[in-house]
TIMARSE-936803 format. One record per residue (C-alpha): residue number from 1; residue in one letter; x, y, z negated. Coordinates in steps of 0.25 Angstrom, whole numbers, plus 5000, padded with zeros to 4 digits. Layout:
REM TIMARSE-936803
NUM, A, X, Y, Z
...
REM end
This chain:
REM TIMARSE-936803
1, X, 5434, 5336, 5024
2, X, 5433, 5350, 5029
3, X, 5446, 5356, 5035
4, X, 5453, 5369, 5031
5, X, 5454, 5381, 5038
6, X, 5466, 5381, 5047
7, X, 5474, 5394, 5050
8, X, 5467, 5398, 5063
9, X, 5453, 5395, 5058
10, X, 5455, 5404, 5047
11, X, 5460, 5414, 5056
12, X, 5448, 5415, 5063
13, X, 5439, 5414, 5051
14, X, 5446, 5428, 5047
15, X, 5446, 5434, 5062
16, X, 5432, 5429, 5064
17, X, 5427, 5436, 5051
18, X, 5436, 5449, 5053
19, X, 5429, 5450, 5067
20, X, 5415, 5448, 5061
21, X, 5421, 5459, 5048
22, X, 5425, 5471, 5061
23, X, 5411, 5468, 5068
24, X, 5405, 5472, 5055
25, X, 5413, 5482, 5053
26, X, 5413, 5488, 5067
27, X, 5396, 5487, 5066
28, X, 5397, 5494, 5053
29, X, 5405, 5506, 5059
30, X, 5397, 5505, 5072
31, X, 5383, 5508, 5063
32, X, 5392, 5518, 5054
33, X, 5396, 5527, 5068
34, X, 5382, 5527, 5072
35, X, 5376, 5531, 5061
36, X, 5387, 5544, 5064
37, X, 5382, 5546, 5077
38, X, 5393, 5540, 5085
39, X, 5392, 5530, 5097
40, X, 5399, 5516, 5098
41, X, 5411, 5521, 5106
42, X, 5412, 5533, 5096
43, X, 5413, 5525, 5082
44, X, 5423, 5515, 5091
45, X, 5432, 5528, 5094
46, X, 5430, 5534, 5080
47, X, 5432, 5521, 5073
48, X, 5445, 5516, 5082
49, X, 5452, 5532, 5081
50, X, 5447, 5530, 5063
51, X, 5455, 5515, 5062
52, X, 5467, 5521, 5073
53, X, 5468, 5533, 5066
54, X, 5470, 5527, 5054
55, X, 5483, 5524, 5056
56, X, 5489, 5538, 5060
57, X, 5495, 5547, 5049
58, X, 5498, 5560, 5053
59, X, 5507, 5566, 5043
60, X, 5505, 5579, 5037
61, X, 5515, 5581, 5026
62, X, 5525, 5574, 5018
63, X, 5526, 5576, 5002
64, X, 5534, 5571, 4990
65, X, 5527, 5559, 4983
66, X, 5532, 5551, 4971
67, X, 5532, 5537, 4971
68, X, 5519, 5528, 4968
69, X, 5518, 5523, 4951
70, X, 5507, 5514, 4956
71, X, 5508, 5502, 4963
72, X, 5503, 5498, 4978
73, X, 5489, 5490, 4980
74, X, 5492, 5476, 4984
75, X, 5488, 5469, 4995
76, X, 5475, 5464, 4995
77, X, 5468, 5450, 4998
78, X, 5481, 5448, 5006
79, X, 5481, 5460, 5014
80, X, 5494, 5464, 5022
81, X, 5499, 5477, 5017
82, X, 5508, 5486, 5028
83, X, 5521, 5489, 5019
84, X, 5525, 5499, 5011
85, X, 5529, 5513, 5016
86, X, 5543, 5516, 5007
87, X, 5540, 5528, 4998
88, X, 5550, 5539, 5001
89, X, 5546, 5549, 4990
90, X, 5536, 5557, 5001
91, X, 5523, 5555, 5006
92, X, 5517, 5559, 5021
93, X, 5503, 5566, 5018
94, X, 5494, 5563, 5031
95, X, 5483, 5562, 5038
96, X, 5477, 5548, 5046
97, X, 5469, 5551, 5057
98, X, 5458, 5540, 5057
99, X, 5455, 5542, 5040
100, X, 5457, 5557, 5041
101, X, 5457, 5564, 5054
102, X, 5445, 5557, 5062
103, X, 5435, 5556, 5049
104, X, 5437, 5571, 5047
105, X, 5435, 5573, 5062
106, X, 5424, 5566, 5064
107, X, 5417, 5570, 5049
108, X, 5418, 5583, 5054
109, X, 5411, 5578, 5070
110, X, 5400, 5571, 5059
111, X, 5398, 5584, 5053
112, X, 5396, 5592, 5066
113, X, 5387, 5583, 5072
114, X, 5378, 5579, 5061
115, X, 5368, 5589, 5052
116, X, 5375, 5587, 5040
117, X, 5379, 5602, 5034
118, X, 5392, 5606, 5029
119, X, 5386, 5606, 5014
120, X, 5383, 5592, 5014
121, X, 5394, 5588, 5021
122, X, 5404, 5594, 5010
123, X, 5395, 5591, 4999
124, X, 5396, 5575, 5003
125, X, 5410, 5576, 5006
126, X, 5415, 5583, 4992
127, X, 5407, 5573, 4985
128, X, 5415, 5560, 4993
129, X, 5428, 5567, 4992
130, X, 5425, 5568, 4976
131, X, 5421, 5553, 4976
132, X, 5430, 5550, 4985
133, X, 5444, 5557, 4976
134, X, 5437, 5549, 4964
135, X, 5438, 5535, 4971
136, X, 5451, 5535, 4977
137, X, 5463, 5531, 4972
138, X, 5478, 5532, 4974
139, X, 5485, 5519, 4980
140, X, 5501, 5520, 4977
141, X, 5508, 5518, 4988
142, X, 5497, 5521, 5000
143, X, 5486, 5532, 4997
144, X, 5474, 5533, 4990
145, X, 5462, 5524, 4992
146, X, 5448, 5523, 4991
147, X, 5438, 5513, 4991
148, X, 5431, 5512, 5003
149, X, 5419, 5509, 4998
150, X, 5415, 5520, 4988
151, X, 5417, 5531, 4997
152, X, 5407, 5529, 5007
153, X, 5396, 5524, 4998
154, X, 5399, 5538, 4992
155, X, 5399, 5545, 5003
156, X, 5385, 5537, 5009
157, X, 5375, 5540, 4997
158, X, 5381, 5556, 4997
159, X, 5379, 5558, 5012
160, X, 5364, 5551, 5009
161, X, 5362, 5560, 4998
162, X, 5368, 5574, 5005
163, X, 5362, 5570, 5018
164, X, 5354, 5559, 5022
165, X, 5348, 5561, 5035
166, X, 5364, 5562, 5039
167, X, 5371, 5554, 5029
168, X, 5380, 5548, 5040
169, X, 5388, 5556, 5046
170, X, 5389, 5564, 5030
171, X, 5392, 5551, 5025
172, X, 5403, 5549, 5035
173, X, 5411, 5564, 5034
174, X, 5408, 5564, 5019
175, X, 5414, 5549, 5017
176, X, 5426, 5550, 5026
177, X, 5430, 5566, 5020
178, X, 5427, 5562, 5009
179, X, 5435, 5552, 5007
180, X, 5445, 5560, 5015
181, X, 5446, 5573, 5005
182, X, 5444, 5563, 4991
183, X, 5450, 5552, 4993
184, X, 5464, 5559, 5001
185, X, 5464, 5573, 5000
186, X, 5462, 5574, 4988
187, X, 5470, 5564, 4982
188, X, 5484, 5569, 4990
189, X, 5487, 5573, 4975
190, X, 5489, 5558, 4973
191, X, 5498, 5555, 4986
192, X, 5512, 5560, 4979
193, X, 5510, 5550, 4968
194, X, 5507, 5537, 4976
195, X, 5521, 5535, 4983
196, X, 5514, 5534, 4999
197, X, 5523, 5537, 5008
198, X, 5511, 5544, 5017
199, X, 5496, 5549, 5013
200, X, 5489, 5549, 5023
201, X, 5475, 5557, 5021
202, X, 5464, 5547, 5027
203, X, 5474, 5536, 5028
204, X, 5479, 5524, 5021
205, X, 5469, 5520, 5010
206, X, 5459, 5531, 5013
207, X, 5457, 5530, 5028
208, X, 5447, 5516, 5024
209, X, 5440, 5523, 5015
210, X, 5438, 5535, 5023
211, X, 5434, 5525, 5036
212, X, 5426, 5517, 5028
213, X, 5419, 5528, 5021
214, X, 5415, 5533, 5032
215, X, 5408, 5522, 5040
216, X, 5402, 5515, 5027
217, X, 5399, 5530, 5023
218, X, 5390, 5530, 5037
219, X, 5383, 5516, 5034
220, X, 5377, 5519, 5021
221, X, 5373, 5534, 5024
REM end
């Protein structure tokens, strides 16, 4: 008769797979960089200042907020969840560096390096922001979320279309603005009524959705 897992042998089975998962995943964002021009110790850089950045807020502004109607997202598939942050009637508007700051600085190094006119950048970018606003929701109690997924199709078959002898780089600033402007800026409306104690603009459930857009963004360009 076959034996049973025991405890350590199952633990290694999940570390095994979840190393095999990051060197996927690290590949994937190895070709993605490429294709954007940057070097191996470059993307490194870029991708370790995106994930350390990502958990620094800085704070602009605090504003009245009301309490959430809605109920939180569970859990899922028995996932820890960090707990609550108590509501106190106000919420911090600000800005995360790695969702927010660096995408927009390096958009704007994408732009500058890369033959892709300021026509067709606004033009792809207006059309993700609108997609983007359409697509995202608000998430009582945290932010507003996206799914990661849509975005960066999106923003892929517009840069191929606008431009497609530099759908890379166009795919990337239009994916990661766009998501930026639709998917937070424009729905700061919303923040008073979900009862979050911060907002952070390219944080919380967007900075996945604006760091997936634009890598995935990049590999189908």
């Amino acid at each position: 008769m076959r034996q049973p897992f025991s405890p350590l042998s199952l633990l290694l089975l999940v570390l095994g797979i979840a190393l095999i998962l990051a060197f996927i995943q690290v590949g994937l964002i190895t070709i993605a960089f490429d294709k954007l021009g940057l070097t191996a110790s470059q993307a490194m850089l870029l991708l370790l200042a995106s994930l350390l950045g990502s958990g620094i807020n800085l704070p602009l502004v605090s504003i009245r907020a009301e309490p959430s109607s809605g109920r939180p997202p569970r859990p899922m598939l028995g996932m820890l969840r960090m707990p609550p942050v108590p509501f106190t009637g106000k919420t911090v508007i600000a800005v995360n560096v790695g969702g927010c700051i660096i995408p927009i600085v390096f958009s704007l190094a994408l732009l500058h390096n890369n033959p892709v006119t300021l026509s067709e950048a606004g033009v792809a970018i207006g059309m993700i922001t609108a997609f983007s606003y359409v697509v995202s929701r608000p998430v009582p109690g945290i932010g507003i979320g996206i799914p990661v997924l849509l975005a960066p199709l999106a923003a892929a078959m517009v840069a191929i279309v606008i431009n497609p002898e530099h759908a890379a780089p166009l795919a990337y600033v239009c994916g990661t603005l766009g998501v930026l402007l639709g998917a937070d800026l424009l729905r700061m409306k919303d923040v008073r009524k979900l009862g979050a104690p911060m907002a952070s603009v390219g944080g919380a459930g967007t900075f996945d959705g604006i760091f997936i857009t634009g890598i995935v963004a990049v590999l189908l360009a």
